[in-house]
C-alpha positions in Angstrom: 128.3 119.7 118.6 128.2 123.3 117.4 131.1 122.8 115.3 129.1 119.6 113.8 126.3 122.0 113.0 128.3 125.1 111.7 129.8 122.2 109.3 126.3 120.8 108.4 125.4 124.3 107.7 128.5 124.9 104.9 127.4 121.7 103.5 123.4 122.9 102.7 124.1 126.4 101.7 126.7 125.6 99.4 123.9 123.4 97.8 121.9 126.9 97.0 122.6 129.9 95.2 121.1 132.9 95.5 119.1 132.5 91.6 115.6 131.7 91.2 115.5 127.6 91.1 114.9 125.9 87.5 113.6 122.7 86.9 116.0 120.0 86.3 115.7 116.8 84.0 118.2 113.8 84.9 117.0 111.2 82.8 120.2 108.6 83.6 121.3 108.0 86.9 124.4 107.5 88.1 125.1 104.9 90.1 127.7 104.1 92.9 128.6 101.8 95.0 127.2 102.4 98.8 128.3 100.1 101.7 125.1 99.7 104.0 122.3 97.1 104.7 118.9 97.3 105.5 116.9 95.4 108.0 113.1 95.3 109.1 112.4 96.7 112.5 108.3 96.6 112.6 107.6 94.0 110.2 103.5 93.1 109.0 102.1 96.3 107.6 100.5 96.8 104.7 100.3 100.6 104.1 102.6 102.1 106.6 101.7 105.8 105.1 102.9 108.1 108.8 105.8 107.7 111.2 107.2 109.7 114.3 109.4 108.9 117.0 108.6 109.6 120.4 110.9 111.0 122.8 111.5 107.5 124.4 112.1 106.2 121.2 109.1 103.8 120.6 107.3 104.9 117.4 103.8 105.9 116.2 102.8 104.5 112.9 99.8 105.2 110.9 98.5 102.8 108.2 96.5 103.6 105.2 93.5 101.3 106.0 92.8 102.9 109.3 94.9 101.6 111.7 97.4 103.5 114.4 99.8 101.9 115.8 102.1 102.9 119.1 105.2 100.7 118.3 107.5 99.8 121.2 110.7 97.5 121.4 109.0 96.7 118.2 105.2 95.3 119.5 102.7 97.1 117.8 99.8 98.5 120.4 96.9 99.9 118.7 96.0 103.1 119.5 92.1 103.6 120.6 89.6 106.8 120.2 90.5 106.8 116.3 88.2 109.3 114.5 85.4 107.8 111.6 88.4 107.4 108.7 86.5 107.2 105.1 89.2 104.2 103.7 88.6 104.2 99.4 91.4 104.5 96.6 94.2 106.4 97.6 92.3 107.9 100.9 92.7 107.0 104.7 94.3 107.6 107.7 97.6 109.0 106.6 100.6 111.2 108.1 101.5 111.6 111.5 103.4 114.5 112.9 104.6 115.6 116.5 103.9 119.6 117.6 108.0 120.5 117.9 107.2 121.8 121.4 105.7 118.1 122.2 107.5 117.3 125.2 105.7 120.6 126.7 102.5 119.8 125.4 101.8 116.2 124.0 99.9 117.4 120.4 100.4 115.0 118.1 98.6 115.9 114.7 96.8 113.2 112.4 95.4 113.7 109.0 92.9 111.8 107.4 90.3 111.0 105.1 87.0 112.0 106.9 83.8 111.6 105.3 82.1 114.1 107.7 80.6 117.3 106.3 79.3 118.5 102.9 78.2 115.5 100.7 79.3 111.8 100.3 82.1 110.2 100.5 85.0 112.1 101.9 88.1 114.4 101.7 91.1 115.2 103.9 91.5 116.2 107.4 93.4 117.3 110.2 93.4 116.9 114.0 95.5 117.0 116.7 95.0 115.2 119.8 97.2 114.0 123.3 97.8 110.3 123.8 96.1 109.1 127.1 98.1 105.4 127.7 97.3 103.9 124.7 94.2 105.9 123.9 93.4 109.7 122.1 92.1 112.2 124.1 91.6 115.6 123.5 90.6 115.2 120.3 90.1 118.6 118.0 89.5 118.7 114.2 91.6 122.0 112.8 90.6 121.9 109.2 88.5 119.8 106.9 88.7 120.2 103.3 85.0 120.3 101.6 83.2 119.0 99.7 83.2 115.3 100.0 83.8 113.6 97.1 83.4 109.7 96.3 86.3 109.8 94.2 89.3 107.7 95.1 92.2 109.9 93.8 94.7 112.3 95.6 93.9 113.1 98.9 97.6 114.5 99.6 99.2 114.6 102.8 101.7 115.5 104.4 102.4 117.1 107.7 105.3 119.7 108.7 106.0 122.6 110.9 108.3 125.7 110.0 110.8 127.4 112.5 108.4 129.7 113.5 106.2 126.9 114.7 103.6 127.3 112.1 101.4 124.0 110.7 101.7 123.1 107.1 99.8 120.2 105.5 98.9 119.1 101.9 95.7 118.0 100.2 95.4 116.8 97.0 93.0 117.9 93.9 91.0 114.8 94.6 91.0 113.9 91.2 89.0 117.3 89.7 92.3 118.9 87.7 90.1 121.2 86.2 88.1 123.1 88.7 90.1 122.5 92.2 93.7 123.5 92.1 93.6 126.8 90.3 90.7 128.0 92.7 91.5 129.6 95.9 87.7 129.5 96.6 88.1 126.1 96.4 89.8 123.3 98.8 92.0 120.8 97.7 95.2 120.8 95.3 96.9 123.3 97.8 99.4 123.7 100.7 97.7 125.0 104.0 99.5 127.3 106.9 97.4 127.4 110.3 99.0 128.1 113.7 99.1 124.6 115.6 96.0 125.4 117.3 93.9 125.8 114.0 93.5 129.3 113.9 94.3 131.0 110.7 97.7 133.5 110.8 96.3 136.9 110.0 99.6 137.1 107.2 98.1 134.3 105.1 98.3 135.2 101.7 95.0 135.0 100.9 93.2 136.4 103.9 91.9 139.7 102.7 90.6 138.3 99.2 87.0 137.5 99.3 85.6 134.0 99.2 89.2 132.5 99.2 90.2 129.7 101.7 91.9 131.8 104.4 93.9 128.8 105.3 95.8 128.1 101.9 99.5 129.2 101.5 99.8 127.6 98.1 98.0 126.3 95.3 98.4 124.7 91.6 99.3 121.9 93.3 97.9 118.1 92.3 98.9 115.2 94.6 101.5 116.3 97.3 103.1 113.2 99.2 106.2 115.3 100.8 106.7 117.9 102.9 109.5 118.8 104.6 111.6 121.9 106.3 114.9 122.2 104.7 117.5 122.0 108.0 119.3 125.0 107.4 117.2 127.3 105.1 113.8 126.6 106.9 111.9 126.6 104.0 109.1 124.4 103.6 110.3 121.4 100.6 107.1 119.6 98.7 106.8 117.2 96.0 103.6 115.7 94.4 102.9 113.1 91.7 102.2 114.7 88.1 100.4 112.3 85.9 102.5 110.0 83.1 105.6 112.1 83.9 106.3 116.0 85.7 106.3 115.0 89.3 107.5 117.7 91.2 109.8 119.2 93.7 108.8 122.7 94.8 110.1 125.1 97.3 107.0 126.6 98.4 106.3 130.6 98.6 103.7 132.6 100.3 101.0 133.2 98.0 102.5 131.5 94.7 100.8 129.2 92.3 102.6 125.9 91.0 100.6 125.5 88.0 99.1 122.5 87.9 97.2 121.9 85.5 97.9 124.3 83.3 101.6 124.2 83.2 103.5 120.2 83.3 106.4 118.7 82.0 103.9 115.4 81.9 101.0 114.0 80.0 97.8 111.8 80.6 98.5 108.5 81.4 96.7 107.2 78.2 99.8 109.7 76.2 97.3 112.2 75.1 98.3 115.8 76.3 96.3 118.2 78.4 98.4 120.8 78.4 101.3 122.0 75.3 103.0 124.5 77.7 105.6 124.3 80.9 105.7 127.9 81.5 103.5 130.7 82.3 103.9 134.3 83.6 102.7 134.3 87.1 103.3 130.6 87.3 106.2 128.6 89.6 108.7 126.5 88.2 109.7 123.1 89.6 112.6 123.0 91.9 113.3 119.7 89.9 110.8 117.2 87.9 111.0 113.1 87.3 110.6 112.4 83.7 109.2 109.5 83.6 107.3 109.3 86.9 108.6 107.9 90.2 105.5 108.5 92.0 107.0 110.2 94.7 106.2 109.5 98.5 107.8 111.0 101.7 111.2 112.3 101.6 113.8 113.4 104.5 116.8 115.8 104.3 120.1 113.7 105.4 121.2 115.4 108.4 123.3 113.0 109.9 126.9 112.1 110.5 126.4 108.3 110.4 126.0 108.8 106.2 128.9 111.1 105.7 128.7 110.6 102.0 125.2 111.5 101.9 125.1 114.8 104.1 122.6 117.1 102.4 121.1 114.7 99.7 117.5 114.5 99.4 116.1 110.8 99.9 112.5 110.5 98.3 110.7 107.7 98.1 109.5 105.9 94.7 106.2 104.1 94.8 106.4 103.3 91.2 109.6 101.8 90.7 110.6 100.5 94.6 113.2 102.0 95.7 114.3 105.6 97.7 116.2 107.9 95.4 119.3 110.1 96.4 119.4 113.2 95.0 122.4 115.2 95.5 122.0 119.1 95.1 124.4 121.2 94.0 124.7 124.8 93.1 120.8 125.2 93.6 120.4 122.2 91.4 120.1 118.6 91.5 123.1 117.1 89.8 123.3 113.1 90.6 120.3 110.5 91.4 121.0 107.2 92.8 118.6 104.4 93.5 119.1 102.8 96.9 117.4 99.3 97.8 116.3 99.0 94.6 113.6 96.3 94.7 112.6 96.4 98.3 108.5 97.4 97.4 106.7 99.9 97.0 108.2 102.8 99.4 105.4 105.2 100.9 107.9 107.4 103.3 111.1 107.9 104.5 112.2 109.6 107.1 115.7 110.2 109.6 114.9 109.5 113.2 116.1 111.0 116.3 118.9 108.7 116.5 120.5 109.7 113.4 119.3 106.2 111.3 117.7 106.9 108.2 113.8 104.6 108.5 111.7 103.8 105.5 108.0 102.4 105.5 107.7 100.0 102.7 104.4 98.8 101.6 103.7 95.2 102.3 106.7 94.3 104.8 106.6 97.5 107.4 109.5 99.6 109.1 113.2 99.2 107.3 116.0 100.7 108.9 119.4 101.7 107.1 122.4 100.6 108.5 125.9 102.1 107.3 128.9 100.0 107.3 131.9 100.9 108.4 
């Protein structure tokens, strides 16, 4: 086992340089020929938006509309003591994440869209809580992003913890490009760090500047569907939607600002432009950007020895164009893409599990599993 994990480990950092990332445009793919099926493990779900294995191996799966499921030998048992879930556009209950320590302490963490607080409608949440049977208990809310707004757009979110235990978790602009994301006095269009309890780390970047979120870690962000910790490096990976074109990948800094919107490699989705420049001082640049748009949605390092041939490629999944992309990354750049199931439906995460098999939720049919041939 340590010799498969010293191996894993030459395989990622040979991927990364020591030079500051620059964006990267692949406009053809290049396709190959990959031996491996797919089958449905939790079929009927509409949205299936959150999914985590627990340690027996049955699965908790979150859809969009409001619904939590605890999965076992595939029988879906809904999950009771749900918070109020404000369901409208692109908002509702959403990502699901076990605390890494979970066996020790049972937090699972939920985010959602909650219309309590500050004005109609509603904006994204998070809460942890312990599973009681079939039932939440303990039930805490760790941050709410305010105000409430009645617009359906971007409400993020992901869920991820970093090696040193720490809580990340997206929310997106909520549809107000122009006031939001460039404002750290101002939720939403940001990345957030809190320790898993929901206090704020006194090293936040922003914790001495007055009126600023204390919570952010990150902002100039629009819509982030992804976020994940990168197996060897322990950075924290996120990617997010741009508009018609200049979705994202980012490795995200303490403290930095993505850009959005005043620096994109795309334009409005009626081809007008809202911004003539991609670069700014002061400004990050995309790991890598999808020209045209993918709409991006959950993505998963490949970490396993069951897909030999794709050990440390990125799998993302495309809403847009239905199908999980493989991005192979080279040299601290991404140098192949390759679509994978191409036609399944409208894929809203993908993840590895546990045992090593890569799972996908796929809007409209449920829980796919990947299964290598030999």
């Amino acid at each position: 086992m340590k010799q498969y994990f010293a191996l894993l480990s030459v395989i990622f950092l040979s991927s990364f340089s020591c030079a500051q990332p620059h964006p990267t445009k692949i406009l053809a793919e290049d396709p190959e020929v990959v031996n491996f099926t797919s089958e449905v493990v939790i079929p009927g779900l509409n949205i299936p938006w959150g999914m985590a294995f627990l340690p027996d191996g049955s699965m908790l799966v979150t859809e969009k509309t409001g619904e939590f499921y605890h999965v076992i030998n595939g029988e879906k048992h809904v999950i009771e003591g749900m918070p109020e879930i404000y369901v409208r556009g692109q908002g509702g209950l959403m990502d699901v994440k076990l605390h890494p320590k979970y066996e020790e302490n049972g937090w699972i963490y939920l985010t959602y869209a909650s219309p309590l607080g500050e004005g109609d409608g509603g904006n994204t949440a998070i809460m942890r809580a312990k599973l009681n049977g079939n039932t939440l208990i303990e039930k805490k809310v760790l941050y709410k992003a305010s105000p409430n707004s009645t617009k359906g757009q971007h409400f993020g979110s992901r869920i991820e913890f970093d090696n040193d235990g720490y809580l990340y978790f997206s929310i997106g602009e909520r549809g107000n490009r122009d006031v939001n994301p460039q404002d750290i006095t101002r939720d939403c269009g940001k990345i957030y760090r809190l320790y898993d309890d929901g206090r704020i780390p006194e090293d936040n970047p922003f914790i001495n500047v007055p009126n600023a979120k204390k919570a952010i870690y990150s902002y100039g962000h629009r819509n982030p569907q992804g976020l994940i910790k990168h197996p060897v490096t322990g950075k924290i990976w996120e990617h997010e939607h741009g508009p018609q074109g200049g979705d994202e990948i980012n490795i995200i800094e303490k403290g930095k600002n993505y850009g959005w919107p005043v620096i994109s490699y795309g334009i409005n989705y009626d081809g007008t432009s809202f911004t003539d420049i991609t670069e700014k001082e002061g400004m990050e640049q995309p790991f890598f950007y999808w020209t045209p748009s993918i709409a991006p949605s959950g993505m998963t390092f490949v970490t396993s020895n069951l897909y030999p041939d794709w050990m440390g490629n990125l799998l993302v999944g495309s809403l847009k164009f239905n199908y999980i992309e493989r991005l192979v990354i080279e040299n601290n750049q991404v140098v192949k893409r390759e679509k994978l199931l191409e036609g399944i439906g409208r894929v809203r995460n993908v993840i590895q599990g546990p045992d090593g098999y890569i799972y996908a939720g796929i809007e409209g049919k449920g829980i796919i599993k990947i299964i290598p041939q030999k």
